[in-house]
N, C-alpha and C positions, 0 to 999 in steps of 0.2 A: 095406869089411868091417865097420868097427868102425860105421858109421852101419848097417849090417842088424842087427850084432847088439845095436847101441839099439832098435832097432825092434820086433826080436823081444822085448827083453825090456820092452818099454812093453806090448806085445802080454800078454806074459804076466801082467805086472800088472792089465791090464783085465777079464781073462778073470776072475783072481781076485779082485778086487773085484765083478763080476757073480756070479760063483758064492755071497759073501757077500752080497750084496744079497737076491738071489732065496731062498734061506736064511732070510731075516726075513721073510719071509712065511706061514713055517709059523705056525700057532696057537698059542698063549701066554696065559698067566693074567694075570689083570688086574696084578700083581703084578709081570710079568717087561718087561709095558708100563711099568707106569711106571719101570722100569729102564732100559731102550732111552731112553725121552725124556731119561731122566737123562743117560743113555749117549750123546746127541745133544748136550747141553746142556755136557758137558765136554768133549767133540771141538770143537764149536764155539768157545769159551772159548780151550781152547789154542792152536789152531790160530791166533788172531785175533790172542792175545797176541805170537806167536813169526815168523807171514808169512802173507802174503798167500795163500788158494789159490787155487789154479787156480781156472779157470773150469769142467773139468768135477767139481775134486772139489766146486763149491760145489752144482753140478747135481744132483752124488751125492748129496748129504747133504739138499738140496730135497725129491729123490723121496721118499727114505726119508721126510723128516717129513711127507708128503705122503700117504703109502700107510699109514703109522701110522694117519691118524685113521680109515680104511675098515678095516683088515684087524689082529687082535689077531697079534702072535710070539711065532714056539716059544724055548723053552731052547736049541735048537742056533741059530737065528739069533741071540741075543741073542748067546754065545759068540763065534761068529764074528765079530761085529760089535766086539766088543770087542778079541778079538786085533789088528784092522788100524785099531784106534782109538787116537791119542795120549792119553798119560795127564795129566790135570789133579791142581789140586788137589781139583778136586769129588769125585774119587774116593776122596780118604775121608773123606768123610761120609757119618754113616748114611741110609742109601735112608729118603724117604717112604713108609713100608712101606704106612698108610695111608689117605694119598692116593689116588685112582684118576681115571686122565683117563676119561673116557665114549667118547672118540672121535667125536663128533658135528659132521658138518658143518655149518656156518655158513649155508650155503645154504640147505639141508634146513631148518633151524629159522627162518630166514625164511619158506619157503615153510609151514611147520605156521603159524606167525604169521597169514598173508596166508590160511588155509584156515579160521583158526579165528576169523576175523572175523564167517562164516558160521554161521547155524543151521543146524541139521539135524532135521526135522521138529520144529521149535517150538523144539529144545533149541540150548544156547550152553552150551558145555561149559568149565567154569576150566582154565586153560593149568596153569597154575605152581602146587603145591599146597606145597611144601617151602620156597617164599620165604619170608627171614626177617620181613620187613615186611607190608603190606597194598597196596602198590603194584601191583603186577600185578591182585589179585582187583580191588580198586577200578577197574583199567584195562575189565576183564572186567563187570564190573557193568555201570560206561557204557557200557560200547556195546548191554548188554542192554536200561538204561535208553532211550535212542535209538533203539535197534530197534522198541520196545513205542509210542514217539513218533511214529514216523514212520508205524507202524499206526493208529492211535488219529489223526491227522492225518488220515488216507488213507480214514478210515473215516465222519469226519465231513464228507468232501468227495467223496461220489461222482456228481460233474457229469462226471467222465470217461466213465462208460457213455453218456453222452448222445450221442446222434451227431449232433456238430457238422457232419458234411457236409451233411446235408441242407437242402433247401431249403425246404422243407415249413414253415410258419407256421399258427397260430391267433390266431383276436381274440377278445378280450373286450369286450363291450358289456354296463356296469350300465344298467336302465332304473328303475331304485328300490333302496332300502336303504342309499343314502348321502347321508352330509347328514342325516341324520334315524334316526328308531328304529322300521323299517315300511317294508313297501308293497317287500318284497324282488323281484329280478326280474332273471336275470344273460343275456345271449346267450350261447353261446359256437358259433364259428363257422369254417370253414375257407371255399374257395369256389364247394365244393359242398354244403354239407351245414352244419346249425347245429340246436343244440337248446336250449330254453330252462328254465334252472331255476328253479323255483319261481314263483306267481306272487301274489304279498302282497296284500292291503291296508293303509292305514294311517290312524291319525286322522286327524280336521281340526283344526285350528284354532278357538280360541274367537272368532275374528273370520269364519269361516267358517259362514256362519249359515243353518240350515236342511238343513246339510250333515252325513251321517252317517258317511261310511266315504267313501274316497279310494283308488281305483284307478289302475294307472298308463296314459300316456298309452300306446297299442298303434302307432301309428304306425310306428313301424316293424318291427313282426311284418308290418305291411301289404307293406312294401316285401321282404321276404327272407319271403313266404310260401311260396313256390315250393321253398325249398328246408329248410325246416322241417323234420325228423325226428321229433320228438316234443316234448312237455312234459316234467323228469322233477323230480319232487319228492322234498325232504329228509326234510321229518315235517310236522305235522298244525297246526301253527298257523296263526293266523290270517294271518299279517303271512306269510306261503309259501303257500297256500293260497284265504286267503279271495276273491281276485279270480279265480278260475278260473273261475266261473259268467260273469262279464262278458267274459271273454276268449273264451269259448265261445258266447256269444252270436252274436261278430263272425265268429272264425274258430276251425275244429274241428283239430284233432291227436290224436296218437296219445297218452297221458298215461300216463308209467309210474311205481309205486310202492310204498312198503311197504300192506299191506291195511288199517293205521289210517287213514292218507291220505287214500285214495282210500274207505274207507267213509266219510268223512265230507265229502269231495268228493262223495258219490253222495248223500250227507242234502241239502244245497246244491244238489245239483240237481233235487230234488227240490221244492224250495222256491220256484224258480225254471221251472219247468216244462221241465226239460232232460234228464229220465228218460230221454229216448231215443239222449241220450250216453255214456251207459253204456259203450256196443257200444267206447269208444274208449280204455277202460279194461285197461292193461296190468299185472298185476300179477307184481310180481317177487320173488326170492331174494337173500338177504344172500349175500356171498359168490362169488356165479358172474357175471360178466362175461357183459355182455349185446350185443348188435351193433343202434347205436343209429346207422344214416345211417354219416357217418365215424367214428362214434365207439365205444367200446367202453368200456359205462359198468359199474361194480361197487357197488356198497350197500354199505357197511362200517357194523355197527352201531356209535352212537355214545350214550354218556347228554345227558339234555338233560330239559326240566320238561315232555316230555310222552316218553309210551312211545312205544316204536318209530321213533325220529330214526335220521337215515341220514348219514354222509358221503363223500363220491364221489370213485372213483377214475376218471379218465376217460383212457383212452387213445386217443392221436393221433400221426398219422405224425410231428409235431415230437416229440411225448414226452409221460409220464406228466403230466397236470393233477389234482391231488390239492384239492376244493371241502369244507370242515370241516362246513359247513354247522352251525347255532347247536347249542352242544358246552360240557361241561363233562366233565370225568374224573372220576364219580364211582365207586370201587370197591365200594360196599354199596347199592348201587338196591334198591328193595323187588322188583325182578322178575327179582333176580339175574342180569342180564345187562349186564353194566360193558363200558365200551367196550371194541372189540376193540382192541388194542393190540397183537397182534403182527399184525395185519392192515397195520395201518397203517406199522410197522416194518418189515413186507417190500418194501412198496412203497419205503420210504425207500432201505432198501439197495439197491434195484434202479438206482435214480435217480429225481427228480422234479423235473422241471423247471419247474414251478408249483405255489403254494401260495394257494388264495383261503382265509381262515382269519377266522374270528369274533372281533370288537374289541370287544364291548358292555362289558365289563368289565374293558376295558383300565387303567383308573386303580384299581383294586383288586389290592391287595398280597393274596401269600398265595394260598390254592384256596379253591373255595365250597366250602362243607360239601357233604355228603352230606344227599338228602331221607329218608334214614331220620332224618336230626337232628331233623326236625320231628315225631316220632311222640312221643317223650317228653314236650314242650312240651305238646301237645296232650293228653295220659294227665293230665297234674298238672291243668291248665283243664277236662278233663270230671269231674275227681276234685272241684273244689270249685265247680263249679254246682250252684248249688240250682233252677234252675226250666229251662227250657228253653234248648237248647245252638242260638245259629244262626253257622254255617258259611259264610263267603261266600271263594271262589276264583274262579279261571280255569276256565271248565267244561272246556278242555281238558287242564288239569293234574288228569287221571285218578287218579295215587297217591296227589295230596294227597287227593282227595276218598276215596280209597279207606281212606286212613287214618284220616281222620274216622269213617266208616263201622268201620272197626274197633273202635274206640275208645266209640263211639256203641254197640255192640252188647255191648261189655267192660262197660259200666255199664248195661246193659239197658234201652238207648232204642229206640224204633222210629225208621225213617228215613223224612225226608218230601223229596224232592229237588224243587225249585221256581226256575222259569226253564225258557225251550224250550230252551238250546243246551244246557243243566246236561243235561237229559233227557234228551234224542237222543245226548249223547255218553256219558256212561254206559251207556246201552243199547247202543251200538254194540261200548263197550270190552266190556260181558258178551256180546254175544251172538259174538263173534269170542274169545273166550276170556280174553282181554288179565287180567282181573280173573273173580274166582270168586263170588259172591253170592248168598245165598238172595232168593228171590221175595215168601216173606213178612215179611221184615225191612222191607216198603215200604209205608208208605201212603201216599195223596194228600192234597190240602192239604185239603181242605175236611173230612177226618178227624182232622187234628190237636187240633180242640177236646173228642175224646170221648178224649181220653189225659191224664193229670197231666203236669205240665208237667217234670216231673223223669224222665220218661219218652218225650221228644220230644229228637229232631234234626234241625232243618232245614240242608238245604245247598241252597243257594243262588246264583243270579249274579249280578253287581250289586258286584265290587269296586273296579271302576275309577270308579265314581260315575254308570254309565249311568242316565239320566234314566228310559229304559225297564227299568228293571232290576227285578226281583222285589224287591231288596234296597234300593233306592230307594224301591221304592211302601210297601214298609212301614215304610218313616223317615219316608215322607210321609202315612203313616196313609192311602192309596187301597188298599190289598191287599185283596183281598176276603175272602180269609180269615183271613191271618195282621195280628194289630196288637201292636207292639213293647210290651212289659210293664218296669216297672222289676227284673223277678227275672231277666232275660233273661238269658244271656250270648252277647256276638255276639264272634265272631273271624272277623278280618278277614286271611285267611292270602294275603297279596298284598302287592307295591310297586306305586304310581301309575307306570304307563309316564309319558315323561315328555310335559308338556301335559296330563294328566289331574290333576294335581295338586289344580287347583283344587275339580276336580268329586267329588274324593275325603273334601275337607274339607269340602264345601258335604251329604255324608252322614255325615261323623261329628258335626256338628252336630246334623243332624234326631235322631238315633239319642241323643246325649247329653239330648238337650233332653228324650226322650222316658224318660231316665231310666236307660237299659240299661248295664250294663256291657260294656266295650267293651274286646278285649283287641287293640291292632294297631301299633302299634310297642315298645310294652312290654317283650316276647322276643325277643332276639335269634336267635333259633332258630324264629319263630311262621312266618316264611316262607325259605327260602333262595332263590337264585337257580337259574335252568338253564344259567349262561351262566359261560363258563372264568375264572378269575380269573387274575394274571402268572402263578404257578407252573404252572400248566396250559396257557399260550400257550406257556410257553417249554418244556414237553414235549413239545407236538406238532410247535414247528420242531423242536427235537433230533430225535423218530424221524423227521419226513418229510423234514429236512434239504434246505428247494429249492434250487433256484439263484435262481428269482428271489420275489419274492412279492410280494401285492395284498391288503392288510389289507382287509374287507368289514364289512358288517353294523354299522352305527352311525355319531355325526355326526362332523363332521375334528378334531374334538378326541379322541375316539376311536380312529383309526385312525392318528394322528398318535403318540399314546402306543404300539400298537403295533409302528409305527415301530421306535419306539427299545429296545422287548423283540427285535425280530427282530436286530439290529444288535447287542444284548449275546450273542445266540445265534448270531452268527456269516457271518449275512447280510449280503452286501454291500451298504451304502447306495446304491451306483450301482443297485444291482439291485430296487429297491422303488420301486414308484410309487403312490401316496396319489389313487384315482380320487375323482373325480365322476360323478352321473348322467348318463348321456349322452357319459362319456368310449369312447372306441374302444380298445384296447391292441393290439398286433401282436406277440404272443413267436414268437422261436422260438430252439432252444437256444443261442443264439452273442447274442440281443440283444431288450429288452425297450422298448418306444418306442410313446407315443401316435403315432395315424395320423388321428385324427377326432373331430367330435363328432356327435352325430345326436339328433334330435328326442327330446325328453323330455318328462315334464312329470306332470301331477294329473287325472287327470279324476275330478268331484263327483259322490256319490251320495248319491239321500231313498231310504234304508233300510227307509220304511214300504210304499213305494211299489215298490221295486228298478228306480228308474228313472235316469236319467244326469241332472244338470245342467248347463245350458249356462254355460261360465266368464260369459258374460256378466251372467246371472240373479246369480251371487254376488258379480258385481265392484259394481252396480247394488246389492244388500241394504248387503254393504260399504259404499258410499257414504250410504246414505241413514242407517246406522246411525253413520256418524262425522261428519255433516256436519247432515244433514235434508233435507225438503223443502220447496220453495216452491211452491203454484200461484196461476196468475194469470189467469182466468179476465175478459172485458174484448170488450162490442159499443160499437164505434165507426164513426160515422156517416162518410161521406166527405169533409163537412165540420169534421171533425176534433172535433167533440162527443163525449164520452164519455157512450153511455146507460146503461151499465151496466156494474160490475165485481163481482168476487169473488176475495179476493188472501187464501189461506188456507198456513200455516205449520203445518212438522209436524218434533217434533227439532231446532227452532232455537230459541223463545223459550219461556218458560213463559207457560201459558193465563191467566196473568193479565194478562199482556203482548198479547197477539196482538190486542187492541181497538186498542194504540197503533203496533202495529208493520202493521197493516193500514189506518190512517191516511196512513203516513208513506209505505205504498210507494204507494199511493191517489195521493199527491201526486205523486213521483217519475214514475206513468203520465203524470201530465197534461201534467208541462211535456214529457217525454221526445215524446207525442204532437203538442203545441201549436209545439213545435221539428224536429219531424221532416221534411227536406225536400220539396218538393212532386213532384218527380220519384218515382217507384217509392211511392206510399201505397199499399200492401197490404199484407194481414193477413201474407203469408210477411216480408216486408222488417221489417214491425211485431213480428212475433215476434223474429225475430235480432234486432233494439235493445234490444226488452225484456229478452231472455236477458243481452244482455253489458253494458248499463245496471244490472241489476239486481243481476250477481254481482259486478261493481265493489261498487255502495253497499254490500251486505248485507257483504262481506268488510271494509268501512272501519269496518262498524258493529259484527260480532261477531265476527271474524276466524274465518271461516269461507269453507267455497265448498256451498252447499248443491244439491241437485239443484233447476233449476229448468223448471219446466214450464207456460210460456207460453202462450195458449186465448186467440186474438185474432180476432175476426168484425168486418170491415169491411162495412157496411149503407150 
């Protein structure tokens, strides 16, 4: 009995400790909360000091502080809880009246932590605004800082669009424009389909004699003609252009381009008698992506020292090929059309997994100026002529001459434009709109003399020192109309490409000698370049951002300084390769690796003629011009008498000499003849001794190896 009615009354204890528990759960002011914790906090206290509790009063009092931090209590739970609560010392002191717990779970404010690491539409929200310190905001900041990082990281690295699964490759084959400055000429090719950009000319050589212009070897368009697509061209210079006529000769394509181009490709072939190639002439739009074989080729306009330069965006199953083709960033062009640069920036951000990019200016710090810099130079120089003003440029470099032309018309000169290429290409720029010009501002040469001379401007070609040049003949006093005056003022608004250096000086000689004032490296501002200077290489890696890249256009000292601009902009060195003419390349997104070389090379052109030279013809001038000749001219009897010789030198001794040195080889016949053994005496056996007799002595004698040509009649 007495263990049921323990039982009952444990029982009835339980019931009323639940009736008070459940009680504190009613709603309570923040006020009555922090009573209860108090209220928990002296129950605890006493309770610890005085014995141990049970196990479920520790349970009990768990929950409570447990349900506290979710749920605020009423007045009557507090009450109750206090009745079956042991009294401490804590209970009298006065309540933290204002104190207030929040009730915030530990979790929950984890879990806001772990949410607010997130943006949400751009924004990163500050957690903590009431902290006493800057700890938290500065926690808050870094990860903003890092976020903005990891974008800005992500954004100069988009080779991820790239689709590294495919299999899909392209090559590239240079056939000119490296190693040298000229004679541009790139394949680009898959293994059905290839198209060729641009196709240059480029100087000779001062030991290249007879030799005017230098095309490239075609050999192999021979071999990949079959699957040819087209020609497509950048812009209108020479060194892109000028060899079309010769390549069209051999073999015809389809030739796509801007209308400067190809108007001045269609003047060339007209020159050449190739009018009827025309029909094969594509002309296209900046901007619209065109379907070119496998290719899918875009025009993106770009500045450069002639109007209307293009550079290419060429799409391929491996990926975007972005070709700069010769480029500077200028934002004030006189024709107001500054490269497109968010063109180029689209492409970038899409992906581009190739970059062929212009290096001619690679050892120059800085940007080229702007060719409006040259309009001022020029306003101060027309402003203090006194007598006539002569102009010599690039006839392709259209704005320069057009600024002259401006300037020429500002101080109320008539214009006399003189040189064929000066003429056809200015007419080609007015009559296609390029440039705006009245009809009577022009007279011809032979009217120049019925005008005061402070009243004239001639522009001219003839900068580079061409022998044939307008600008030449009248230093050399042959022009038939124009002769240089000492009131003159000539400007010379060009640099000597290089190799033309000499032929540049060997004209401002004639021109000084002749008295003129001569304004040509004097201004720094008389000529700019067309071509990107570092800060402008390193703008265009930044928007096209490749994965790989192929520095072009100039010699390996050139491309080599590129190099190292692509490498501070963020390109991986593994990923650039520094070609040759005749190198092969195989990209495709995952890996960039020579696979070849293939025939390259110079074929020679007489410019007066527009005929080809056989290398042998120039290897044979070469020689005779560094070495000379010998002929040996020689009837000998079978009995081994010599009846006659004639042993003549040419570029090996001077004519004073040639009496003693035509003695000595005289002698040299004889005994070589009088010792020559009796088996095989004939004129061929006679010749071969003579040759290799004689290039012996002459090399012991003047250290030389001269051409020598043996003329032996055995009678």
């Amino acid at each position: 009995m007495e263990n049921k009615h323990s039982q009952e009354q444990q029982n009835n204890d339980q019931v009323s400790k639940f009736k008070s528990f459940t009680d504190r759960f009613k709603k309570k002011t923040p006020e009555e909360q922090a009573n209860d914790m108090l209220s928990d906090i002296s129950a605890h206290d006493s309770q610890s000091a005085n014995e141990h509790l049970s196990q479920d009063t520790k349970t009990h009092q768990k929950d409570i502080r447990r349900e506290n931090r979710y749920k605020p209590k009423s007045h009557t739970a507090e009450k109750n809880y206090n009745e079956h609560t042991p009294k401490t010392h804590y209970d009298n002191q006065k309540p933290f009246e204002k104190r207030r717990w929040q009730g915030k779970n530990p979790q929950t404010t984890h879990q806001n932590k772990v949410h607010s690491d997130e943006s949400k539409n751009g924004i990163r929200e500050v957690k903590d605004i009431n902290e006493k310190d800057n700890l938290g905001l500065h926690k808050d900041l870094k990860r903003g800082v890092e976020a903005n990082t990891r974008i800005q990281r992500q954004s100069l690295n988009p080779h991820n669009k790239l689709n590294l699964n495919t299999k899909a490759s392209v090559r590239i084959t240079p056939l000119g424009g490296l190693g040298e400055i000229g004679g541009n000429i790139t394949i680009i090719e898959t293994p059905d389909s290839a198209i060729v950009i641009d196709v240059g000319m480029s100087f000779p050589n001062e030991d290249m004699h007879g030799v005017d212009i230098l095309v490239p070897d075609f050999s192999y368009l021979f071999a990949i003609k079959d699957k040819i697509a087209g020609v497509v061209i950048t812009h209108a210079h020479e060194d892109h252009i000028g060899a079309v006529p010769y390549l069209f000769k051999l073999l015809q394509f389809p030739i796509y381009g801007t209308p400067l181009p190809l108007g001045m490709i269609g003047s060339k072939f007209d020159e050449h008698g190739l009018k009827k190639y025309r029909s094969f002439f594509k002309i296209v739009e900046k901007r619209k992506p065109i379907k070119i074989g496998a290719f899918e080729v875009e025009w993106i306009n770009i500045t450069h020292s002639v109007i209307d330069a293009s550079a290419l965006a060429i799409r391929t199953d491996a990926g975007v090929i972005i070709h700069t083709g010769d480029f500077k960033i200028d934002h004030t062009p006189i024709d107001n059309l500054p490269t497109d640069l968010h063109r180029l920036a689209h492409y970038g951000e899409e992906g581009v997994m190739l970059l062929l990019s212009d290096s001619t200016n690679s050892h120059r710090s800085g940007t080229t100026p702007s060719e409006a810099s040259v309009g001022p130079t020029f306003e101060a120089l027309f402003k203090q002529a006194q007598g006539r003003v002569i102009m010599s440029t690039f006839s392709s470099n259209i704005h320069r001459v057009y600024q002259a032309i401006h300037y020429g018309l500002k101080y109320n000169r008539k214009v006399a434009v003189i040189g064929r290429s000066m003429e056809k290409n200015l007419e080609i720029a007015r009559e296609l709109g390029y440039i705006d010009l009245p009809q009577n501002i022009f007279i011809e040469a032979h009217e120049v003399e019925k005008y005061p001379d402070e009243e004239v401007l001639i522009v001219t070609t003839g900068s580079q020192g061409e022998t044939m040049s307008a600008l030449y003949r009248m230093a050399t006093d042959e022009h038939r109309h124009i002769k240089i005056k000492p009131s003159d003022m000539i400007i010379i608004s060009a640099k000597a490409i290089p190799g033309n250096e000499g032929s540049v000086s060997a004209v401002l000689n004639y021109l000084m000698k002749a008295g003129a004032n001569i304004a040509y490296q004097d201004f720094s501002e008389i000529h700019v370049s067309g071509h990107a200077a570092q800060e402008e290489q390193k703008l265009m890696l930044r928007l096209i951002k490749p994965k790989f890249f192929l520095p072009v256009h100039g010699e390996y000292n050139h491309i080599a300084k590129h190099k190292q601009t692509a490498i501070a902009c963020g390109v991986l060195e593994k990923n650039i390769y520094l070609m040759e003419d005749g190198d092969q390349i195989e990209v495709n997104p995952n890996y960039l690796k020579k696979v070849r070389s293939v025939k390259n090379g110079k074929t020679f052109i007489d410019n007066q003629i527009n005929r080809q030279i056989e290398n042998d013809v120039v290897l044979d001038r070469q020689a005779l011009a560094h070495d000379g000749i010998v002929i040996i001219s020689a009837r000998i009897s079978k009995e081994r008498k010599i009846l006659e010789t004639k042993i003549s030198s040419y570029g090996l001794v001077a004519d004073k000499e040639d009496k003693g040195f035509e003695k000595e080889m005289n002698e040299t016949l004889e005994f070589l003849v009088k010792n020559f053994k009796t088996e095989g005496f004939n004129a061929k056996n006679l010749e071969n001794e003579v040759h290799n007799v004689f290039k012996r002595h002459i090399f012991k004698k003047v250290k030389k190896y001269p051409t020598i040509v043996p003329m032996i009649y055995v009678l």
